[in-house]
The first five atom37 places (N, CA, C, CB, O) and aatype in JSON, in Angstrom:
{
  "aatype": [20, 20, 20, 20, 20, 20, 20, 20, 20, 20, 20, 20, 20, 20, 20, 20, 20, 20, 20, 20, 20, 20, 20, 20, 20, 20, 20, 20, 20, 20, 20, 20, 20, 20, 20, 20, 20, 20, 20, 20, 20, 20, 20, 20, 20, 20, 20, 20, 20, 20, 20, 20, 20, 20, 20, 20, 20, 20, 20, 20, 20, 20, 20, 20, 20, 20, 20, 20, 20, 20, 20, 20, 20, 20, 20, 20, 20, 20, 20, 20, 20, 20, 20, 20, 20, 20, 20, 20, 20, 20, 20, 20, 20, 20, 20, 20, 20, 20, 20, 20, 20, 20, 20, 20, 20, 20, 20, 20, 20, 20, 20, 20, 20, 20, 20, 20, 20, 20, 20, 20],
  "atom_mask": [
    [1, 1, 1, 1, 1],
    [1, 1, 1, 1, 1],
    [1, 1, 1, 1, 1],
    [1, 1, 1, 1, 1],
    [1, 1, 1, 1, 1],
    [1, 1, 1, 1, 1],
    [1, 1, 1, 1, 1],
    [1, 1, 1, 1, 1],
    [1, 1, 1, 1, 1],
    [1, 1, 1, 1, 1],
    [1, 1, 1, 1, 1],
    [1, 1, 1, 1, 1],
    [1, 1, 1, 1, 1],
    [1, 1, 1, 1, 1],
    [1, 1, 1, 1, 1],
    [1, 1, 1, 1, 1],
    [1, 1, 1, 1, 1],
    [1, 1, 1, 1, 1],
    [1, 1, 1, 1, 1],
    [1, 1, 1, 1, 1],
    [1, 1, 1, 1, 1],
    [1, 1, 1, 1, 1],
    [1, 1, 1, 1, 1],
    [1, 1, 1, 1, 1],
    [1, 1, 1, 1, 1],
    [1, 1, 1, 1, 1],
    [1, 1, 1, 1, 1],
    [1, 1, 1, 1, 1],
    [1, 1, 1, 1, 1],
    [1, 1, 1, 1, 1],
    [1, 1, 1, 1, 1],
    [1, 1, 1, 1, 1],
    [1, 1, 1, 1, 1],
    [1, 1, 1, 1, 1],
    [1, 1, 1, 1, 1],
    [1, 1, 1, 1, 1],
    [1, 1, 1, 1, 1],
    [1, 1, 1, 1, 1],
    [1, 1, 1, 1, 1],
    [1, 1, 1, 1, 1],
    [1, 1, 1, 1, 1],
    [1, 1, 1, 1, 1],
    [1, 1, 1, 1, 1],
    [1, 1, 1, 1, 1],
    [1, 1, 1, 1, 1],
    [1, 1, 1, 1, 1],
    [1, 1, 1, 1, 1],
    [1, 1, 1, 1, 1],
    [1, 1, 1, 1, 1],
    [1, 1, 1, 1, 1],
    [1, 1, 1, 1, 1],
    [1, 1, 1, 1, 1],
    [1, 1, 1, 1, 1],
    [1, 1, 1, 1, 1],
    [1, 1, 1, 1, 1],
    [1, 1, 1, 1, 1],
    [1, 1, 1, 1, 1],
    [1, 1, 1, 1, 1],
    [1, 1, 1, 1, 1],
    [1, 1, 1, 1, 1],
    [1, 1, 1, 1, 1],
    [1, 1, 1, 1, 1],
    [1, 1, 1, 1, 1],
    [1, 1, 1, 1, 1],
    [1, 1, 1, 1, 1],
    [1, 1, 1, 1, 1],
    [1, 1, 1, 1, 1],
    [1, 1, 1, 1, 1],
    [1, 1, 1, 1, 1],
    [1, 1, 1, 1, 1],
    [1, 1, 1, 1, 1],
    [1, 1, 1, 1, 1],
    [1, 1, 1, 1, 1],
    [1, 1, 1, 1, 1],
    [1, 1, 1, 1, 1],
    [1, 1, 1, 1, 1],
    [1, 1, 1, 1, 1],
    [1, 1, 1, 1, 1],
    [1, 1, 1, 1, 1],
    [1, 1, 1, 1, 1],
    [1, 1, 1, 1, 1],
    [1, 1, 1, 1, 1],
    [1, 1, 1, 1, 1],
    [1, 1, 1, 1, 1],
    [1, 1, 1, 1, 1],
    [1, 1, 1, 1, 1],
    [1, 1, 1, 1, 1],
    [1, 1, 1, 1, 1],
    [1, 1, 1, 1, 1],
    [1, 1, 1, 1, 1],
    [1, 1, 1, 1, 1],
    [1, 1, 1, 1, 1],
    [1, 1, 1, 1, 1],
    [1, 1, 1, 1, 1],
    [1, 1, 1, 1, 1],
    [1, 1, 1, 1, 1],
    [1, 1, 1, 1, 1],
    [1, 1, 1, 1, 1],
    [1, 1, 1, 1, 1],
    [1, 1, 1, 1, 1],
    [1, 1, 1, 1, 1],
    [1, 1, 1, 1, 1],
    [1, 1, 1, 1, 1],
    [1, 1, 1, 1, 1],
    [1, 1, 1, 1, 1],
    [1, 1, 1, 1, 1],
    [1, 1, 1, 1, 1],
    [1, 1, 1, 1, 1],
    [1, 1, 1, 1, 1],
    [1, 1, 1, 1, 1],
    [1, 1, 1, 1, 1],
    [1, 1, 1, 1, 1],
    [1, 1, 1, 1, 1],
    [1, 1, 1, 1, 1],
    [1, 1, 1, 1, 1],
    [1, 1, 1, 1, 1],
    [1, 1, 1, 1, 1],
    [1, 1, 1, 1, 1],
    [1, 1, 1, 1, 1],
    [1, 1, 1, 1, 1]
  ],
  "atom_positions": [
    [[-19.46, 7.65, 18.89], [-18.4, 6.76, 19.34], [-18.23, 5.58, 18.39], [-18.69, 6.26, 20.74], [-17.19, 4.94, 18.3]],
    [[-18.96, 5.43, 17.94], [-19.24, 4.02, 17.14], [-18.32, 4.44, 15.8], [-21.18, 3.65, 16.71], [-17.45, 3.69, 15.36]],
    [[-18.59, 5.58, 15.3], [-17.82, 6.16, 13.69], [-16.28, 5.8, 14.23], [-18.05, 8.36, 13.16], [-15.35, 5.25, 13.64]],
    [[-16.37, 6.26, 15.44], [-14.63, 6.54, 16.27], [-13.91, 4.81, 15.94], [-14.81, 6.96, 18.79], [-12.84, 4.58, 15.38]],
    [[-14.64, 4.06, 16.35], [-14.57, 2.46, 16.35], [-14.27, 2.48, 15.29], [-15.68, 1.51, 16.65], [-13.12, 2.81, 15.02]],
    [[-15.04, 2.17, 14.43], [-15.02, 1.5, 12.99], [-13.95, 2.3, 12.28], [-16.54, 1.58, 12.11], [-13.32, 1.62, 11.47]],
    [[-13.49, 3.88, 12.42], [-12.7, 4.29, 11.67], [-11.0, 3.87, 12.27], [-13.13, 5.77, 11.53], [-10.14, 3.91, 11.4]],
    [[-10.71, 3.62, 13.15], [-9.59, 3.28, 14.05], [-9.56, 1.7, 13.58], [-9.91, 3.62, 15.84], [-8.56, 1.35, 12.96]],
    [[-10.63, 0.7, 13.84], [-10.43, -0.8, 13.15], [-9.67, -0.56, 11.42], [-12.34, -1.68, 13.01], [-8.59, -1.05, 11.09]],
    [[-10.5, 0.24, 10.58], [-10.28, 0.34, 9.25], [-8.46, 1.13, 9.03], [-11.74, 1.35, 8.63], [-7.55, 0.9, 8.23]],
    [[-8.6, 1.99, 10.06], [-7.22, 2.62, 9.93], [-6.32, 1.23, 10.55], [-7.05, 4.3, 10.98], [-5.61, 0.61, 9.75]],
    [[-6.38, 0.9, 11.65], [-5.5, -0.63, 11.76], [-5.48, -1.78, 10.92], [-5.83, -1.31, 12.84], [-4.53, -2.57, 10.99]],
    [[-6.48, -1.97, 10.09], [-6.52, -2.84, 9.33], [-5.94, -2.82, 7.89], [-7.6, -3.05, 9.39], [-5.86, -3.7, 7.04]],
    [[-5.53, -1.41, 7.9], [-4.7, -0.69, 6.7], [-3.2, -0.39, 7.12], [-5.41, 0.81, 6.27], [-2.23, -0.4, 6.37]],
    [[-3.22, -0.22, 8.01], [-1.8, 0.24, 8.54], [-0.85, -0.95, 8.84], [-1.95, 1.1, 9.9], [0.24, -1.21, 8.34]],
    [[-1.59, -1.63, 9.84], [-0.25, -2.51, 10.52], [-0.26, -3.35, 9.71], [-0.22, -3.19, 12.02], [0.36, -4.17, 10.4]],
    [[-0.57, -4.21, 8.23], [-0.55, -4.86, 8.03], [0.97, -4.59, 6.74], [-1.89, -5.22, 8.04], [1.88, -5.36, 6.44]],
    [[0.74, -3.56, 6.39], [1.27, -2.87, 5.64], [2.78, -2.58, 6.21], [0.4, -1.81, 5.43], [3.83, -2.57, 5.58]],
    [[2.58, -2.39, 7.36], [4.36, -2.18, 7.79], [4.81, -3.62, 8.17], [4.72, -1.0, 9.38], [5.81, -4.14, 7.67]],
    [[3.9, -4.34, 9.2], [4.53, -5.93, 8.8], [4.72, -6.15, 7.67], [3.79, -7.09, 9.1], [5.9, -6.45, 7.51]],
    [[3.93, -6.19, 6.36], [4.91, -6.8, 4.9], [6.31, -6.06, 4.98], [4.1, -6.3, 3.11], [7.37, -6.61, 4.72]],
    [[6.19, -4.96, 5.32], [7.56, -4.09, 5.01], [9.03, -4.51, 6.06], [7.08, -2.29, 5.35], [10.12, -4.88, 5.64]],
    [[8.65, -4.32, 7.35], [9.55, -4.84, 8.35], [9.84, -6.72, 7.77], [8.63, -4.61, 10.13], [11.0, -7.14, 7.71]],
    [[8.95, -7.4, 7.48], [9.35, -8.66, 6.81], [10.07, -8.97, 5.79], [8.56, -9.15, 6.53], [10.48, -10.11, 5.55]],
    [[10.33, -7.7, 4.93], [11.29, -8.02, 4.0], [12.82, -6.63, 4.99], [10.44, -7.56, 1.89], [14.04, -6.56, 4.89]],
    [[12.44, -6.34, 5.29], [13.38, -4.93, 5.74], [14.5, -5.28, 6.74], [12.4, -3.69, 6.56], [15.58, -4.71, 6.87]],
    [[13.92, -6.56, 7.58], [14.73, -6.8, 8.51], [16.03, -8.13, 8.45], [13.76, -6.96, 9.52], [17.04, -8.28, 9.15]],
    [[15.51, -8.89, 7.4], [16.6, -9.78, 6.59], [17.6, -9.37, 5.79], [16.07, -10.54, 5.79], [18.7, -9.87, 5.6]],
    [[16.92, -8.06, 5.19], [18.01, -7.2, 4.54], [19.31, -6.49, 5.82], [17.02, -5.79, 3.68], [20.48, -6.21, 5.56]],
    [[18.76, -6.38, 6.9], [19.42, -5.25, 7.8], [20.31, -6.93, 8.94], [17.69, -3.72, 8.93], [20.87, -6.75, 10.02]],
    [[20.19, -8.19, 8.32], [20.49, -9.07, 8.62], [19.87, -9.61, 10.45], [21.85, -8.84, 8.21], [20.5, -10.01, 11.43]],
    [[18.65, -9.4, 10.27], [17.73, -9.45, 11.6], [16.79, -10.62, 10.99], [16.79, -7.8, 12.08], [16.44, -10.79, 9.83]],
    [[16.55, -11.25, 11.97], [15.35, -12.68, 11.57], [14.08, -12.03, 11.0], [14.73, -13.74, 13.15], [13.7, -10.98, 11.52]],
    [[13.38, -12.56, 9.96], [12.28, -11.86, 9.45], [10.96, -12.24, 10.73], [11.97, -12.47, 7.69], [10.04, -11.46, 10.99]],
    [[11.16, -13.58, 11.38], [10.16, -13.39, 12.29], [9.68, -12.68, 13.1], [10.15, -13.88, 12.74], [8.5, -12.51, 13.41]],
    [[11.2, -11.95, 13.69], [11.34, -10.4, 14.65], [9.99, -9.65, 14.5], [12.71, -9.18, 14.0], [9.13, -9.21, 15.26]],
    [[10.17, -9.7, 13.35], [8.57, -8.51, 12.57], [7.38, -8.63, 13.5], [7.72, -9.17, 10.68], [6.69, -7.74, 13.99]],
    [[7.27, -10.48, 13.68], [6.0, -10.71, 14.04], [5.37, -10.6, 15.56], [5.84, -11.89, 13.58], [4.23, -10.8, 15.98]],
    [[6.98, -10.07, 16.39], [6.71, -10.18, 17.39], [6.97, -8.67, 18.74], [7.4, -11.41, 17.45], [7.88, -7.96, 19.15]],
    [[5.29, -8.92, 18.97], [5.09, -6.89, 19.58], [5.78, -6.66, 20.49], [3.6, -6.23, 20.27], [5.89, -7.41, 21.46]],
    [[6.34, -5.65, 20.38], [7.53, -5.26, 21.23], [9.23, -5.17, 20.52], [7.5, -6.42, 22.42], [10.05, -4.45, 19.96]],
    [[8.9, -6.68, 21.12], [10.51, -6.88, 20.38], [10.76, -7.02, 18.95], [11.19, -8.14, 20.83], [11.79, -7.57, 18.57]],
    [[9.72, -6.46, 17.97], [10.1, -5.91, 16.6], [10.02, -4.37, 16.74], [9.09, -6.47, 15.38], [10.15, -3.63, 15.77]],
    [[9.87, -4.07, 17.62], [9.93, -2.63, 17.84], [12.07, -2.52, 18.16], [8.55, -2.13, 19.58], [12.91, -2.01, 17.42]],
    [[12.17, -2.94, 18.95], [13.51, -3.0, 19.86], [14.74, -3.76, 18.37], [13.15, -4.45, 21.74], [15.93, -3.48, 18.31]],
    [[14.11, -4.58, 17.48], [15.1, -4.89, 16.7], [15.06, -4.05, 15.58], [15.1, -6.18, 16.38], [16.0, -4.01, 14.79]],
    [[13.73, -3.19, 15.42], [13.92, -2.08, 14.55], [15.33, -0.72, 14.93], [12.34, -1.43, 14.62], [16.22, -0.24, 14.23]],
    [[14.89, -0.53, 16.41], [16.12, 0.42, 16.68], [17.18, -0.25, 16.99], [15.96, 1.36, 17.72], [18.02, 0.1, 16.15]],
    [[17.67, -1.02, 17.73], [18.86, -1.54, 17.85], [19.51, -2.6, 16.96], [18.85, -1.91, 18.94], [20.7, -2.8, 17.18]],
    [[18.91, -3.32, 15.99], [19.26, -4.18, 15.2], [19.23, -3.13, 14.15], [18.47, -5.46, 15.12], [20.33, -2.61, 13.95]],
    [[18.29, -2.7, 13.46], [18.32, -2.34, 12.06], [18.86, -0.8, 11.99], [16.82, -2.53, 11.39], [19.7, -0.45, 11.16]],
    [[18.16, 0.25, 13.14], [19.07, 1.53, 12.92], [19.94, 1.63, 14.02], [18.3, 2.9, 12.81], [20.07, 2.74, 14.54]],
    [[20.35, 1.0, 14.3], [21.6, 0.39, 15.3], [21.86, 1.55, 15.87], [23.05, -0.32, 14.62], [22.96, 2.1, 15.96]],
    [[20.24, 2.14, 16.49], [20.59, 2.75, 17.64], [21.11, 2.6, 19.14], [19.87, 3.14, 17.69], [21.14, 1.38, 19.35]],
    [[21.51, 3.24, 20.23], [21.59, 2.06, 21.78], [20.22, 1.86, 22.15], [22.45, 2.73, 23.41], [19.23, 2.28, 21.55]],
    [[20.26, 1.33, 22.97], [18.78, 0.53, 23.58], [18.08, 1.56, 24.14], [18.95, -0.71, 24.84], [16.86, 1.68, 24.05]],
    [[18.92, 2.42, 24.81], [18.15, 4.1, 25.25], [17.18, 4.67, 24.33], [19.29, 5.41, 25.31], [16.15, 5.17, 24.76]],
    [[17.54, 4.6, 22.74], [16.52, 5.07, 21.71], [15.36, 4.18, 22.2], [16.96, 4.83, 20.01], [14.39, 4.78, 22.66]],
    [[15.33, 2.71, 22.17], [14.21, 1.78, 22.26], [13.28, 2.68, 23.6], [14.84, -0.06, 22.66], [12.25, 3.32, 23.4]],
    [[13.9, 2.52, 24.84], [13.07, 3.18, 25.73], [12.79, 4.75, 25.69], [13.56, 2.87, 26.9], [12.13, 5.31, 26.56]],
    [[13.33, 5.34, 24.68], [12.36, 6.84, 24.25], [11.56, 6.62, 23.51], [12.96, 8.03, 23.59], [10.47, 7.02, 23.94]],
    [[11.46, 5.99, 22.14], [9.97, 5.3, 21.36], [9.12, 4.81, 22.5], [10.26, 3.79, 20.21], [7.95, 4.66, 22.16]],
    [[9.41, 4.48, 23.87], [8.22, 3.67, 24.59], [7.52, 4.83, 25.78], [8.98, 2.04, 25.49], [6.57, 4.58, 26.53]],
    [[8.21, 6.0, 25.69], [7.89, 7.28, 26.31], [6.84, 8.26, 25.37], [9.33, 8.03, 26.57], [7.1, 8.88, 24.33]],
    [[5.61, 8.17, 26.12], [4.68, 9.31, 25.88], [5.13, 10.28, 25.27], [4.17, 9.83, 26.9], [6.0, 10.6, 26.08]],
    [[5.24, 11.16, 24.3], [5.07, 12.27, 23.89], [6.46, 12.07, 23.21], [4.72, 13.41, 24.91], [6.57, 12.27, 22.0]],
    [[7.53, 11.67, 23.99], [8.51, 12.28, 23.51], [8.66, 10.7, 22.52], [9.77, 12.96, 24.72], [9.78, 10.51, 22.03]],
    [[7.84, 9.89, 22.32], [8.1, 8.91, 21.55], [7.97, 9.57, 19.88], [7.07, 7.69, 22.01], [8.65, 9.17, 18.93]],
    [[7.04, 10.51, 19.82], [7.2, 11.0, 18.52], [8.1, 11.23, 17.68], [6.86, 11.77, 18.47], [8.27, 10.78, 16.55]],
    [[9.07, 12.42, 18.69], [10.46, 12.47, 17.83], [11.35, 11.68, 17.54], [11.18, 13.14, 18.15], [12.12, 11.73, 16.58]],
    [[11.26, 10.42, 18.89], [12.29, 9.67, 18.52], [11.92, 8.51, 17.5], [12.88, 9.16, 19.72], [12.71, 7.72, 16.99]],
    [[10.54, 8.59, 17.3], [10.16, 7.3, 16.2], [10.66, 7.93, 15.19], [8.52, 6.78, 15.89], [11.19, 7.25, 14.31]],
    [[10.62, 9.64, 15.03], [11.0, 10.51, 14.03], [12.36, 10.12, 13.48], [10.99, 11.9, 14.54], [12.55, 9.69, 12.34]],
    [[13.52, 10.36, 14.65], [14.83, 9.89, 14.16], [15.47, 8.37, 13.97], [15.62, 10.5, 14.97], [16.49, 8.03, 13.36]],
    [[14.22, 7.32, 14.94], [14.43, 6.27, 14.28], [14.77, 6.04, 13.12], [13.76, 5.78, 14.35], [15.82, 5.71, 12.57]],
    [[13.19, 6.39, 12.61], [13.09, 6.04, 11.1], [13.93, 6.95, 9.84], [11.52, 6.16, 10.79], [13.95, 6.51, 8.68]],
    [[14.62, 8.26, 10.22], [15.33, 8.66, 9.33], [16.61, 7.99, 9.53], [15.35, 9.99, 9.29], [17.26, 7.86, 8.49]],
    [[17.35, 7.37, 10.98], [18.27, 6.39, 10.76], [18.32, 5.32, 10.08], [18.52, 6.04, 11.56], [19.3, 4.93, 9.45]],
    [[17.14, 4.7, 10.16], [16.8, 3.49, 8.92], [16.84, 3.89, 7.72], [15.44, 2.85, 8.91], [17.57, 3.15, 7.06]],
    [[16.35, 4.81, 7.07], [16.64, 5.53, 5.69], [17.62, 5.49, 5.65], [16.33, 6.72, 5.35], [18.07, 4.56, 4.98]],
    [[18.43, 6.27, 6.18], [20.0, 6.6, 5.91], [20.55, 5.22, 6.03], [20.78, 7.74, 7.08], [21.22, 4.9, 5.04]],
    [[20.47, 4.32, 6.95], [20.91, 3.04, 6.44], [21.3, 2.13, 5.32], [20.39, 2.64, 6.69], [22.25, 1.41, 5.01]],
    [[19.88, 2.56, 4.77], [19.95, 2.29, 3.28], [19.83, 3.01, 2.32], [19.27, 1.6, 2.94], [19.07, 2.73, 1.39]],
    [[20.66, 4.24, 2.35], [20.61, 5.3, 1.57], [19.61, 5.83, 0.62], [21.47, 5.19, 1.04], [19.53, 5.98, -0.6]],
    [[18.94, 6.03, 1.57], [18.17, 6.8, 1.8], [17.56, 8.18, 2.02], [18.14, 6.47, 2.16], [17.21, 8.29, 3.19]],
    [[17.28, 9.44, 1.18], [17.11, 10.43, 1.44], [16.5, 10.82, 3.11], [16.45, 10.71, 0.37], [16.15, 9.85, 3.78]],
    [[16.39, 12.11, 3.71], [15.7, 12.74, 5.05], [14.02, 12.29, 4.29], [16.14, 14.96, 5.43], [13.23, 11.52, 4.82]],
    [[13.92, 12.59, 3.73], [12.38, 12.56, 3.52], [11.64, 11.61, 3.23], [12.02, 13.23, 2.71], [10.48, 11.54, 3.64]],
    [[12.39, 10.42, 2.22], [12.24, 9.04, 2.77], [12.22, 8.57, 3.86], [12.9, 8.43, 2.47], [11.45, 7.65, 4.12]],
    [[13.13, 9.15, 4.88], [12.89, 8.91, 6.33], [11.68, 9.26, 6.99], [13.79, 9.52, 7.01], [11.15, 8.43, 7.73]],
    [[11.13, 10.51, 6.8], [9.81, 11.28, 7.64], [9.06, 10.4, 6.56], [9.52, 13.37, 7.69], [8.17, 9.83, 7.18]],
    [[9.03, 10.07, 5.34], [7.95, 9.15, 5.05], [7.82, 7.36, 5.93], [8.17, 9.01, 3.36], [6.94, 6.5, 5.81]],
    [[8.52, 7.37, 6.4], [8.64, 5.93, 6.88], [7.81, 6.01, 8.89], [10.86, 5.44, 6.74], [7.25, 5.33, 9.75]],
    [[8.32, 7.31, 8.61], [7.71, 7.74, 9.95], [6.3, 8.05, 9.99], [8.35, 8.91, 10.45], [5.49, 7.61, 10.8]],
    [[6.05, 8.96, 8.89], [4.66, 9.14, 8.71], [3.51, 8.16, 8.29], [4.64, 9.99, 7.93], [2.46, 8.03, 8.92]],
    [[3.83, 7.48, 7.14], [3.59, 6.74, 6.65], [3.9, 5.57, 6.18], [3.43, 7.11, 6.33], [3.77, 5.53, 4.95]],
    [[4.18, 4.76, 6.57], [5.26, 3.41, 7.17], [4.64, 2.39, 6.66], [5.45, 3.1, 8.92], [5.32, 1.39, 6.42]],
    [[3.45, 2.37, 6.41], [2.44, 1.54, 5.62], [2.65, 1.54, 4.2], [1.05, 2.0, 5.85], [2.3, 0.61, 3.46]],
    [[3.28, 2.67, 3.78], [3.48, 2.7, 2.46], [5.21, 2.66, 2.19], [2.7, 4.04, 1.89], [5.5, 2.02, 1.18]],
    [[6.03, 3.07, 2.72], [7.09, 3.2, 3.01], [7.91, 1.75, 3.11], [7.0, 3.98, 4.08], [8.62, 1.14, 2.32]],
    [[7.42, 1.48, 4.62], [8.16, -0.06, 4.38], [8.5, -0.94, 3.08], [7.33, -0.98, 5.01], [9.54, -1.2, 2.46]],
    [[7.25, -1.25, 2.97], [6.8, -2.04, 1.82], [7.72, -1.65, 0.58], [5.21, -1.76, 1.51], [8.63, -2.29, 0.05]],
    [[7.42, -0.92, 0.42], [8.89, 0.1, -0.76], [9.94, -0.02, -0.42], [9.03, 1.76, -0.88], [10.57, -0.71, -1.22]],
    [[10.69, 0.42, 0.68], [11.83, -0.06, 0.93], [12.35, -1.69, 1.12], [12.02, 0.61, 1.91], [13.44, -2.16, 0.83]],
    [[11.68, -2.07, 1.45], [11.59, -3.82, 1.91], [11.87, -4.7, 0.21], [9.41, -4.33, 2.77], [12.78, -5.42, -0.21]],
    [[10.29, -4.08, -0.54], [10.57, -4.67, -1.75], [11.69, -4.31, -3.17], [9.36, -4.65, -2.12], [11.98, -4.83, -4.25]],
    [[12.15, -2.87, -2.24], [13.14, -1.85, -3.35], [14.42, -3.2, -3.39], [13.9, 0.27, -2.41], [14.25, -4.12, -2.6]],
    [[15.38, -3.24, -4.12], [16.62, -3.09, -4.44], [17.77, -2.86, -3.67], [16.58, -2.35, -5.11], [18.85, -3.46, -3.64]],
    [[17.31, -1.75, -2.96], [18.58, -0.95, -1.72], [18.52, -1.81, -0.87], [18.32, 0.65, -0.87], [17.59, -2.33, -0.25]],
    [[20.35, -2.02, -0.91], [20.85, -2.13, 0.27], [20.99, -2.32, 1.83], [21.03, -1.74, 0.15], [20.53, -1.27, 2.28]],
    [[21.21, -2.76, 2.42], [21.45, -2.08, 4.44], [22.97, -1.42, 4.21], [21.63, -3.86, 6.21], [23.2, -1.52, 3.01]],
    [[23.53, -1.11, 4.54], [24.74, -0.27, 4.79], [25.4, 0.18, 6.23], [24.42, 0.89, 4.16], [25.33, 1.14, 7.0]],
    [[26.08, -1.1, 6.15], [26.54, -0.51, 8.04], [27.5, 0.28, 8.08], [27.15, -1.66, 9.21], [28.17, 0.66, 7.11]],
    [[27.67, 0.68, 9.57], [28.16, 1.91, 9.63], [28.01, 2.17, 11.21], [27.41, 2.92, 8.62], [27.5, 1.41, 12.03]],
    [[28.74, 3.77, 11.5], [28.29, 4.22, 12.88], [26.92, 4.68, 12.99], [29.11, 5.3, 13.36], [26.6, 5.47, 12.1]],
    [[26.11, 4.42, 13.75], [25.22, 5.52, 14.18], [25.51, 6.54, 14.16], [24.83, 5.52, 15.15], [26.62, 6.88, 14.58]],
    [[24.48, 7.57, 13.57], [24.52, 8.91, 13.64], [23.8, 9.58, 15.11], [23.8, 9.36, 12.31], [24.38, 10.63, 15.42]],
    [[23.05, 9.33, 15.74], [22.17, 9.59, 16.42], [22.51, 8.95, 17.94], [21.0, 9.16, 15.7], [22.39, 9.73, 18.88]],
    [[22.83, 7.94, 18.15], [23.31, 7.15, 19.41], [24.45, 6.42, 19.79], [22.61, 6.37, 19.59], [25.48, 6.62, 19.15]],
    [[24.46, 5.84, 20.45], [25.64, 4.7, 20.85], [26.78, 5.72, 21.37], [26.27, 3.58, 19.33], [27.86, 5.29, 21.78]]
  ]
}
C-alpha cells in the first residue's frame, strides 16, 4: 500500500502541476481569467464552457463516473480544434495534458471562435 501512496503523490506531483502551467497560459488566450486555472472545479467548468464552448451539460458529464472519460475525451479534442489543432493533439491533451497544455499554452496558436462542434 505504501508503493501505491508514494507512486500516486509522485504521479500528482508531476501531473497537476503541469496542466496548471498550461490552463494558465491557455485560458487568457481562449479570453478566460488566467486565475480560473487556480480554482477546483470551476477551472474545470471554464475549461468546457468558456474555452471549448461546450453547454454546461458537457461540464456535468466530465463530473459523471465512467462516462466522464469520453467526455473529457471530446472536451479536449474541442479545445484542440479551437485552436487548430489536429484529433490527436486533442487525445494528447486528454491523455496527457501535463505535457500538452503546456505546449499549447506556450505555442503561438491561436483560440479561434466559432460554433461548437459537439454541443450547444
Amino acid at each position: 500500500m505504501d508503493d501505491l501512496l508514494w507512486y500516486l503523490l509522485v504521479w500528482g506531483a508531476v501531473t497537476v502541476p503541469g496542466v496548471l502551467l498550461g490552463w494558465l497560459r491557455v485560458f487568457p488566450k481562449a479570453g478566460q481569467p488566467w486565475w480560473a486555472a487556480l480554482v477546483p472545479l470551476y477551472n474545470i467548468y471554464v475549461l468546457v464552457v468558456g474555452v471549448a464552448r461546450l453547454s454546461t451539460l458537457w461540464f456535468v458529464l466530465v463530473l459523471i463516473p465512467v462516462v466522464q472519460i469520453i467526455a473529457a475525451i471530446l472536451v479536449n479534442l474541442e479545445v484542440a480544434r479551437r485552436f487548430g489543432k489536429s484529433e490527436a493533439f486533442g487525445l494528447g491533451l486528454a491523455l496527457l495534458g501535463f505535457v500538452f497544455y503546456p505546449l499549447l499554452g506556450f505555442s503561438s496558436d491561436h483560440y479561434q471562435e466559432g460554433t461548437a462542434e459537439f454541443g450547444e
